[in-house]
Biopython code that builds the backbone (N, CA, C, O; Angstrom):
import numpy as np
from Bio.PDB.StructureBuilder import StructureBuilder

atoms = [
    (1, "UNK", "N", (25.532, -13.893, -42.790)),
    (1, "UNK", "CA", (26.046, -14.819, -43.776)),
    (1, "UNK", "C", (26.828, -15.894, -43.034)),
    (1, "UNK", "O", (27.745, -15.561, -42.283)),
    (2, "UNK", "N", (26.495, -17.201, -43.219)),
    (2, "UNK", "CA", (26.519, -18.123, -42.323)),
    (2, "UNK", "C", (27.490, -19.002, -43.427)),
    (2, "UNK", "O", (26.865, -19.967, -43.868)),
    (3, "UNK", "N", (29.174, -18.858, -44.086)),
    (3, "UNK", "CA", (30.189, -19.863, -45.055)),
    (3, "UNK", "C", (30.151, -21.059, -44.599)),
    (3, "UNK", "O", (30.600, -21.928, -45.345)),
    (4, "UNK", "N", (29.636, -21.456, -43.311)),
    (4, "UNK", "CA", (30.167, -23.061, -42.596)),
    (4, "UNK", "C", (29.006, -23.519, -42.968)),
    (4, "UNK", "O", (29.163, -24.721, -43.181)),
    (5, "UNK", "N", (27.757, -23.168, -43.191)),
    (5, "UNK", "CA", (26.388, -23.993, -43.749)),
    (5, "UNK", "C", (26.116, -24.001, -44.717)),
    (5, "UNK", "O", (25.440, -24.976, -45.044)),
    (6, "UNK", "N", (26.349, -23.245, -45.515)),
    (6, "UNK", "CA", (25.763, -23.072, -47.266)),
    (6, "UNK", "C", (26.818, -22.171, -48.187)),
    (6, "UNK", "O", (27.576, -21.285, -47.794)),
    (7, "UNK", "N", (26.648, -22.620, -49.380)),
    (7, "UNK", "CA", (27.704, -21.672, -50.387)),
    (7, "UNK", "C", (27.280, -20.371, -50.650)),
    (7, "UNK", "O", (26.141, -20.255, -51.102)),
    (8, "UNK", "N", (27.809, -19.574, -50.505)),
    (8, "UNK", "CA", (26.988, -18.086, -51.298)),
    (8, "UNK", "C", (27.594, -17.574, -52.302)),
    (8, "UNK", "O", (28.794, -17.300, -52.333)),
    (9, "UNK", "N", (26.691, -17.392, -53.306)),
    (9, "UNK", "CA", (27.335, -16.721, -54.559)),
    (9, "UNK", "C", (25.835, -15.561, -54.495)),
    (9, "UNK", "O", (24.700, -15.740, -54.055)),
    (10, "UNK", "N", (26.402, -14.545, -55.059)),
    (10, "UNK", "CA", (25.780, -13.313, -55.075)),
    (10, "UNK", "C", (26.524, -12.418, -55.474)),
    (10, "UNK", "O", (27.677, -12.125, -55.157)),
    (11, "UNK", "N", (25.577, -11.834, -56.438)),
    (11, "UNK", "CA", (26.070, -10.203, -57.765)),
    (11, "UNK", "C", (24.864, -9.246, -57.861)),
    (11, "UNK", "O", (23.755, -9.537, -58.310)),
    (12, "UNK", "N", (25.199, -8.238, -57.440)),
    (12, "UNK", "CA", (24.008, -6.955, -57.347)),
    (12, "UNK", "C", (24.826, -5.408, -58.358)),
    (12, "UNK", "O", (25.752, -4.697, -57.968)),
    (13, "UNK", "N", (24.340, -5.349, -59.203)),
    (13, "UNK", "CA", (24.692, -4.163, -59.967)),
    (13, "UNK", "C", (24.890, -3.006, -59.079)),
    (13, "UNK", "O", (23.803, -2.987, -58.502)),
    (14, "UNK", "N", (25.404, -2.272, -58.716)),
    (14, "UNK", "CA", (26.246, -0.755, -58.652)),
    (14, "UNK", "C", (25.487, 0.032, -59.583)),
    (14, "UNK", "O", (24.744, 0.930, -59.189)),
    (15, "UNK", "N", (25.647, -0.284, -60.915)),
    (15, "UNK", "CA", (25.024, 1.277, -61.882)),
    (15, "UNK", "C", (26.680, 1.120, -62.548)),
    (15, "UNK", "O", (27.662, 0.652, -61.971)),
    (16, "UNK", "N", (26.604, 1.606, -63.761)),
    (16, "UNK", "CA", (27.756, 2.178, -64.204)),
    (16, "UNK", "C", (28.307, 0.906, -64.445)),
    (16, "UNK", "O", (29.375, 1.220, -64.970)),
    (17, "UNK", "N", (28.286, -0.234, -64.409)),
    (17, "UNK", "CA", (29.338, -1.341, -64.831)),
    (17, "UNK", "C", (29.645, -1.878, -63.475)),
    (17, "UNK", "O", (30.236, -2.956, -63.413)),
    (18, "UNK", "N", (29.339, -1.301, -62.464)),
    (18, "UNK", "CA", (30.065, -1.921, -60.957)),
    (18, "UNK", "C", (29.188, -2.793, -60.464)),
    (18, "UNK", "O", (27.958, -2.801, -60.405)),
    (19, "UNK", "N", (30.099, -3.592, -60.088)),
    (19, "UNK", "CA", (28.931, -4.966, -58.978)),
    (19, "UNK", "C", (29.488, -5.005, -57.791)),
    (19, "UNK", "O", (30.682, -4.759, -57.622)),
    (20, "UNK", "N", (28.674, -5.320, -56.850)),
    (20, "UNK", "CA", (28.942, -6.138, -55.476)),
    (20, "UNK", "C", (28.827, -7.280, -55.520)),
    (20, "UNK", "O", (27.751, -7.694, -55.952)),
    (21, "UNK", "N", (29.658, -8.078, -55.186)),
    (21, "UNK", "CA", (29.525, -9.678, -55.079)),
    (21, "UNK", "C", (30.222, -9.877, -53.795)),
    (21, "UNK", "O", (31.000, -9.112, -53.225)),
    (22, "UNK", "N", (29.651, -11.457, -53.320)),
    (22, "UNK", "CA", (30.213, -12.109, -52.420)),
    (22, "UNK", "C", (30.371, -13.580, -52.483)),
    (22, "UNK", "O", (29.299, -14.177, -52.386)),
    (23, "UNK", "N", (31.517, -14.390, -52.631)),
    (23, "UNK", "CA", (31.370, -15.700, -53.268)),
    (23, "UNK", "C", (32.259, -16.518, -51.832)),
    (23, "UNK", "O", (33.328, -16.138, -51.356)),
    (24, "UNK", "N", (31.415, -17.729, -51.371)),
    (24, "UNK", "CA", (32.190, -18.238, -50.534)),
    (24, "UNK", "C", (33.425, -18.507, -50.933)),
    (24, "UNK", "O", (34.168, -18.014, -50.084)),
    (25, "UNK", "N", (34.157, -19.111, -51.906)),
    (25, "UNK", "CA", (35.583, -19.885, -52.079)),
    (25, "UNK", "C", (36.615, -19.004, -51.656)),
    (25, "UNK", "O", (37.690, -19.147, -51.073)),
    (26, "UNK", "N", (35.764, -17.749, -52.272)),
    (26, "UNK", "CA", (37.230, -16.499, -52.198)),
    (26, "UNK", "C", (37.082, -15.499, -50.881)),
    (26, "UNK", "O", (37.766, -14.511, -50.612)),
    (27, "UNK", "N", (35.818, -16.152, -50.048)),
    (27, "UNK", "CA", (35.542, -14.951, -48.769)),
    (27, "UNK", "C", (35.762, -13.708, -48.303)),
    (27, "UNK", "O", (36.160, -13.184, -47.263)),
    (28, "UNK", "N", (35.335, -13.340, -49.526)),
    (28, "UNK", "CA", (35.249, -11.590, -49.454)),
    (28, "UNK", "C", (34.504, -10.757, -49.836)),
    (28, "UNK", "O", (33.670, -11.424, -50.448)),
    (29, "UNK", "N", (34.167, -9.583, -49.916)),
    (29, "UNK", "CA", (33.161, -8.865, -50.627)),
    (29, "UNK", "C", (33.851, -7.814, -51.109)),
    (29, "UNK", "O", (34.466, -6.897, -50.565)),
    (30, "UNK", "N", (33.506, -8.294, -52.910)),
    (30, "UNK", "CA", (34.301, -7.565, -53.714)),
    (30, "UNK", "C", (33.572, -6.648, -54.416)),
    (30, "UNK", "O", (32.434, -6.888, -54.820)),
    (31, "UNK", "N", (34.158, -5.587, -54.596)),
    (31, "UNK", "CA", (33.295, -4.365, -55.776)),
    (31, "UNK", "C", (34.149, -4.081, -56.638)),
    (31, "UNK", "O", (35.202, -3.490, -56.400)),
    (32, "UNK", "N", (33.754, -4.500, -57.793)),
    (32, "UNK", "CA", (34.555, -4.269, -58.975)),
    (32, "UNK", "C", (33.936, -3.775, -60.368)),
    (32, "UNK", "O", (32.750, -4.017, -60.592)),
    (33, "UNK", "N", (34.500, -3.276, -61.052)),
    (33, "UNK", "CA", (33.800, -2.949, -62.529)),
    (33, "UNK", "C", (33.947, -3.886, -63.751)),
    (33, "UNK", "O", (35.047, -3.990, -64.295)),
    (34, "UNK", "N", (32.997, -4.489, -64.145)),
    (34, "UNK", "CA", (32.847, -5.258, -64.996)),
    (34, "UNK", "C", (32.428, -4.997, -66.515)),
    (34, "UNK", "O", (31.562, -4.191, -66.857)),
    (35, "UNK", "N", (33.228, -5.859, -67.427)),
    (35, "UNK", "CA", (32.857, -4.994, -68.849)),
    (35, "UNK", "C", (32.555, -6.416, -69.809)),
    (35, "UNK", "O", (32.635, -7.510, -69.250)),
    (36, "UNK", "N", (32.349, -6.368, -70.682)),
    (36, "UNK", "CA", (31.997, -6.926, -71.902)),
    (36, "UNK", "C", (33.067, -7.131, -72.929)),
    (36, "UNK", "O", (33.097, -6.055, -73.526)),
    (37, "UNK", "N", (34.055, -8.006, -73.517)),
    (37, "UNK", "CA", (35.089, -7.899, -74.033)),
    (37, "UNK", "C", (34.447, -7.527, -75.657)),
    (37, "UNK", "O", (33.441, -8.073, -76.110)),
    (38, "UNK", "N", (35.060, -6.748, -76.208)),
    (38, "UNK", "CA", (35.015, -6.192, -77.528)),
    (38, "UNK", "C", (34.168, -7.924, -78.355)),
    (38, "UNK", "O", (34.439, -9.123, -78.283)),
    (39, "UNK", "N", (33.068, -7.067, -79.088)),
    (39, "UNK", "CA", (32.397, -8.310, -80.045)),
    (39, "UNK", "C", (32.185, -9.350, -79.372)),
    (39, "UNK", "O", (32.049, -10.331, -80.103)),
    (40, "UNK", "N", (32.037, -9.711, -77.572)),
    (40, "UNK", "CA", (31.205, -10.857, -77.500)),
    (40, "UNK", "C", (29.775, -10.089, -76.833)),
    (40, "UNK", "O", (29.598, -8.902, -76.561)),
    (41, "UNK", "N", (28.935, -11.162, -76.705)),
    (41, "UNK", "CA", (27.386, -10.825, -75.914)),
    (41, "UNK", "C", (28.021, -10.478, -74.366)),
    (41, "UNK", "O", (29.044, -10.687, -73.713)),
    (42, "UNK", "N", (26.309, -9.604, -74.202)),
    (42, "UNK", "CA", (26.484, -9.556, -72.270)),
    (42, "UNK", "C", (26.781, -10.551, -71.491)),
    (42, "UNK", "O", (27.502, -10.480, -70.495)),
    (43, "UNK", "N", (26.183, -11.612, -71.955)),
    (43, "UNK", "CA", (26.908, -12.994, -70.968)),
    (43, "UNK", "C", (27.981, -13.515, -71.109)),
    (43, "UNK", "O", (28.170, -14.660, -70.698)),
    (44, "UNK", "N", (28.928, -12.810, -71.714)),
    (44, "UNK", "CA", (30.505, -12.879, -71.840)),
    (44, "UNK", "C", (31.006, -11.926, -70.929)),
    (44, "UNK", "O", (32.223, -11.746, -70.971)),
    (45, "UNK", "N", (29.979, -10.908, -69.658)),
    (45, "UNK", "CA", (31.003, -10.375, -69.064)),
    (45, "UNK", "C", (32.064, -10.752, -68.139)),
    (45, "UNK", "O", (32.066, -11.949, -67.851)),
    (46, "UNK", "N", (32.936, -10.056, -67.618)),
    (46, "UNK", "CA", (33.949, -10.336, -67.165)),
    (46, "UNK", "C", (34.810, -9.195, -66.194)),
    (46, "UNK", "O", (34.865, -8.011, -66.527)),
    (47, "UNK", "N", (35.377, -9.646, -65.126)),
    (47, "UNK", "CA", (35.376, -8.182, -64.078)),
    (47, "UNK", "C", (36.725, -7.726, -64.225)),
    (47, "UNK", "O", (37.613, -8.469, -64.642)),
    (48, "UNK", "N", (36.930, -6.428, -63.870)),
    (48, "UNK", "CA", (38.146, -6.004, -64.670)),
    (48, "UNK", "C", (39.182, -5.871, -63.393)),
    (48, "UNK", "O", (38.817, -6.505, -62.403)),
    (49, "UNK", "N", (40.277, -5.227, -63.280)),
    (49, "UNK", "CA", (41.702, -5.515, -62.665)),
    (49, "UNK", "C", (41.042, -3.859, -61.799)),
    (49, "UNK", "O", (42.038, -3.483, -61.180)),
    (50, "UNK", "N", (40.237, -3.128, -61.605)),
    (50, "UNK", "CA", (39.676, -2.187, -61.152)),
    (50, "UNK", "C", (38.346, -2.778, -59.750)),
    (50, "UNK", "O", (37.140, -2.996, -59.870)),
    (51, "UNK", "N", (39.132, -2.857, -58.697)),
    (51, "UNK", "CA", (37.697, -2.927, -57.748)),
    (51, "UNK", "C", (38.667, -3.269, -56.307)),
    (51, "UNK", "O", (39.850, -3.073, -56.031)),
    (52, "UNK", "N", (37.792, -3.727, -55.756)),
    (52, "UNK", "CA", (38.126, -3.315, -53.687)),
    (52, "UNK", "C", (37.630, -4.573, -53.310)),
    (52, "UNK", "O", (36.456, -4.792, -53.607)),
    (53, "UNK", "N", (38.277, -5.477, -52.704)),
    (53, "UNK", "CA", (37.841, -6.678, -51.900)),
    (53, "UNK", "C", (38.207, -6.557, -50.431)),
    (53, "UNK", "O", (39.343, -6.304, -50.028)),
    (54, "UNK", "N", (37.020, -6.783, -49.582)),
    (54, "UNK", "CA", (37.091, -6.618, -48.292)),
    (54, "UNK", "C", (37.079, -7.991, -47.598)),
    (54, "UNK", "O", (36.120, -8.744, -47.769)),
    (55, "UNK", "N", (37.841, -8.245, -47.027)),
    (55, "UNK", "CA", (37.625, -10.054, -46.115)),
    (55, "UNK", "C", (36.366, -9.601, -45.608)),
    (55, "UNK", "O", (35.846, -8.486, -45.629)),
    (56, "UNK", "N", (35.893, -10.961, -45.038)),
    (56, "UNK", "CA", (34.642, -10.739, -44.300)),
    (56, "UNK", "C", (34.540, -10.313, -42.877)),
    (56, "UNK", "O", (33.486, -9.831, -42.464)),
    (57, "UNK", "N", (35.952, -10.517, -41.825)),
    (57, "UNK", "CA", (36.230, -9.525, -40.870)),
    (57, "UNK", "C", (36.205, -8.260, -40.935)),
    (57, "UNK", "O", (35.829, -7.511, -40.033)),
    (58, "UNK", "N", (36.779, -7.808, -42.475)),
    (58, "UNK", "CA", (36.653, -6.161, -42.784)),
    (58, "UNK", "C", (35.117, -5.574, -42.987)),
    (58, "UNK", "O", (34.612, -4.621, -42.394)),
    (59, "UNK", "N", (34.651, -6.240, -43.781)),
    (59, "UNK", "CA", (33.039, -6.244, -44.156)),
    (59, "UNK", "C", (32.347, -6.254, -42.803)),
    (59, "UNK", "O", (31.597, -5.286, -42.678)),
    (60, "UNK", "N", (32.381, -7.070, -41.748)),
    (60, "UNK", "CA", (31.733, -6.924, -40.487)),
    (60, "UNK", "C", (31.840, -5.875, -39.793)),
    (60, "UNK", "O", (30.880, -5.434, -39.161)),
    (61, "UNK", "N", (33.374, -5.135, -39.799)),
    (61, "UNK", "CA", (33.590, -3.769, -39.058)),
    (61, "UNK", "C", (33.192, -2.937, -39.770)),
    (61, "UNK", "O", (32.541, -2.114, -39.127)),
    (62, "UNK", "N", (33.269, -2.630, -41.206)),
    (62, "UNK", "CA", (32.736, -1.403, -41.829)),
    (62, "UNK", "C", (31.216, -1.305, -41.517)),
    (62, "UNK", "O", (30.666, -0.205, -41.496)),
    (63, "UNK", "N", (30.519, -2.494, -41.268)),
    (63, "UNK", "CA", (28.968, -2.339, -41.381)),
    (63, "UNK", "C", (28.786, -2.046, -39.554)),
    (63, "UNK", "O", (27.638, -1.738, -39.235)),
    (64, "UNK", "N", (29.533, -2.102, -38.711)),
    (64, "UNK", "CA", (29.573, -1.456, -37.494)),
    (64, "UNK", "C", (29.657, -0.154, -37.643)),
    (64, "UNK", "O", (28.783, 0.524, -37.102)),
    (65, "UNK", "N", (30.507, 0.381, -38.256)),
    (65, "UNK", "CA", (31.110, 1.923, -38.321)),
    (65, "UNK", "C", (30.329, 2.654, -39.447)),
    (65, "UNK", "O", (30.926, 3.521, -40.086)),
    (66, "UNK", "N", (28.511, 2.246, -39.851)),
    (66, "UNK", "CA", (27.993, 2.614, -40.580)),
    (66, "UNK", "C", (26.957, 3.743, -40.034)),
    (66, "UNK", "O", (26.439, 4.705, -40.601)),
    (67, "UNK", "N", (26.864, 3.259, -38.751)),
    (67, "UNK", "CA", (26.030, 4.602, -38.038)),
    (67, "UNK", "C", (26.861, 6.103, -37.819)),
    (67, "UNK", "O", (26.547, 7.289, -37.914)),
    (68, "UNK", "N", (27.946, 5.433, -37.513)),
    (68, "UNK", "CA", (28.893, 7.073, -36.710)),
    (68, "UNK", "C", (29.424, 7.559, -38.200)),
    (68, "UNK", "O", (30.058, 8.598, -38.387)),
    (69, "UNK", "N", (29.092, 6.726, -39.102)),
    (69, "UNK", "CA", (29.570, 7.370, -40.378)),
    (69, "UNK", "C", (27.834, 8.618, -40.967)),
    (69, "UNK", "O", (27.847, 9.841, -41.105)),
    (70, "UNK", "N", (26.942, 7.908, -41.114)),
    (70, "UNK", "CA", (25.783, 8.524, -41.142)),
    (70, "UNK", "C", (25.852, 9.315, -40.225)),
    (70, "UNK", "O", (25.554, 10.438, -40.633)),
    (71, "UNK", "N", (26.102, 9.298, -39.157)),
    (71, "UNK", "CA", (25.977, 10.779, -38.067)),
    (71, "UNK", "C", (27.107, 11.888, -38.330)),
    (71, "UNK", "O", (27.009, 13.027, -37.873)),
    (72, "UNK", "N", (28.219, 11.438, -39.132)),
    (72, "UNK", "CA", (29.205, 12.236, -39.110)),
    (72, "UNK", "C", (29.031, 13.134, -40.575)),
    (72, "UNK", "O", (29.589, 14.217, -40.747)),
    (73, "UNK", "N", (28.117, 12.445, -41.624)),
    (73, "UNK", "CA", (27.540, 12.619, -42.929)),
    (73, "UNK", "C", (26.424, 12.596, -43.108)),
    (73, "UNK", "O", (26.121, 11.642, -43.825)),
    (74, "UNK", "N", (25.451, 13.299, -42.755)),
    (74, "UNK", "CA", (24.287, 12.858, -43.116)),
    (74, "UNK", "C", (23.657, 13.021, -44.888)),
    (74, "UNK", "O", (22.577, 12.681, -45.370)),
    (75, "UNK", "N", (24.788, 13.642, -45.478)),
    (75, "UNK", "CA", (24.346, 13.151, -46.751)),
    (75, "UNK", "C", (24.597, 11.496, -47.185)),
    (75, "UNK", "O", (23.981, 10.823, -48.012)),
    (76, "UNK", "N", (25.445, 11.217, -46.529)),
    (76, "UNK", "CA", (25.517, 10.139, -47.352)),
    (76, "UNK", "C", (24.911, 8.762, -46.690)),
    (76, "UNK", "O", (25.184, 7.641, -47.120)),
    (77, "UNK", "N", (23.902, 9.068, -45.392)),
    (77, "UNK", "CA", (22.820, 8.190, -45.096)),
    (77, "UNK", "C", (22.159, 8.637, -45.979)),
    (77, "UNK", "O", (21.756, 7.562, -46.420)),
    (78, "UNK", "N", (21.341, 9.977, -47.131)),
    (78, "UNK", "CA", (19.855, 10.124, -47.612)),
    (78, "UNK", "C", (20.561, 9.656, -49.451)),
    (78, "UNK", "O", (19.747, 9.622, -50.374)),
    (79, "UNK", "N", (22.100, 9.337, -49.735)),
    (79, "UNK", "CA", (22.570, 8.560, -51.024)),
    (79, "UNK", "C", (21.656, 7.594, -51.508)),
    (79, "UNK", "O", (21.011, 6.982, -50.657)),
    (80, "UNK", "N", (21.440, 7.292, -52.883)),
    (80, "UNK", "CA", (20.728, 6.205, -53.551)),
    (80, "UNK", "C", (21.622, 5.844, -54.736)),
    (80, "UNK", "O", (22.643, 6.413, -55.123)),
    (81, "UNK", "N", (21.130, 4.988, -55.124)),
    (81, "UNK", "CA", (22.227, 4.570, -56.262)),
    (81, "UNK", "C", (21.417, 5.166, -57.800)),
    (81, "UNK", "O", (20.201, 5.029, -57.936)),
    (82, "UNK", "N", (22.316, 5.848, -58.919)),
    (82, "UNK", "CA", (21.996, 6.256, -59.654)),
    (82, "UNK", "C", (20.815, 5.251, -60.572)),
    (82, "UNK", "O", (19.699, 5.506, -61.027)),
    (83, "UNK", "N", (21.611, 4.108, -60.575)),
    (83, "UNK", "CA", (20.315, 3.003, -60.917)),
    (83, "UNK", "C", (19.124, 3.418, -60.349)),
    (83, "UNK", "O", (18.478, 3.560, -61.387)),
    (84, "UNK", "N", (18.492, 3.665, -59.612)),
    (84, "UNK", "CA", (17.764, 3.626, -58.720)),
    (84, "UNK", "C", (16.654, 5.062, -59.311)),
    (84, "UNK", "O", (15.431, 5.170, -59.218)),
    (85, "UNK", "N", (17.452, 5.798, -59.778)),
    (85, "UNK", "CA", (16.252, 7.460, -60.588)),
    (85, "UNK", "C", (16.123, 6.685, -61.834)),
    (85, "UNK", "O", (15.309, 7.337, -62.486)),
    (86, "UNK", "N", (16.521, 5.504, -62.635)),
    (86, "UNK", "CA", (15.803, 5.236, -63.960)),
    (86, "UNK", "C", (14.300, 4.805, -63.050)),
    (86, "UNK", "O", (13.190, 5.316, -63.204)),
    (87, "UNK", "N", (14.588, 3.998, -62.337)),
    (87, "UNK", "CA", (13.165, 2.969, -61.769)),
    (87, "UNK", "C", (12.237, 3.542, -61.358)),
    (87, "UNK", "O", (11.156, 2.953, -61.331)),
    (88, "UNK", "N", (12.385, 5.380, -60.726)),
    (88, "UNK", "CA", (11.227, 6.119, -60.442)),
    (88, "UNK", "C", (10.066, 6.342, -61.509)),
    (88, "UNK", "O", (9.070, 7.000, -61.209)),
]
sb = StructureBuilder()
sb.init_structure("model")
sb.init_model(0)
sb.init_chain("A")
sb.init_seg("    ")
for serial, (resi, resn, name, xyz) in enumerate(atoms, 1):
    if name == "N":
        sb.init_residue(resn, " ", resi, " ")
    sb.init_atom(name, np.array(xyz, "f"), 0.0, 1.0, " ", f" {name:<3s}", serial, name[0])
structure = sb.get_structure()
């Protein structure tokens, strides 16, 4: 992800209400749970005071420390996201 050449906005569902996003202005990658305020439509959602923002220095080291984490867990290298058993 290259912030000095292009803007990035990006939202990928979690399952359960949670998203991953990453938006240049605020340079971080945030996971948060997002809901629907009482009586409006889905495109009224809105993310709630519940989630984890990582700078993008943090985000670069966690995705280093993703192998010795899989070797130290190997369940949670063969994890899928619950989304993921509707689509089978």
């Amino acid at each position: 992800m290259n912030l000095e050449t292009r803007l990035v906005s990006f939202r990928e569902t979690l399952g359960d209400g949670y998203y991953a996003s990453v938006t240049s202005g605020v340079m971080c990658v945030d996971f948060r749970k997002y809901y629907v305020p009482y009586g409006l439509s889905i495109s009224n959602i809105r993310p709630s005071k519940n989630g984890l923002a990582l700078r993008i220095d943090e985000w670069a080291n966690l995705m280093q420390l993703i192998p010795a984490i899989h070797a130290d867990f190997p369940a949670l290298a063969e994890a899928h996201r619950c989304l993921d058993d509707h689509n089978a």
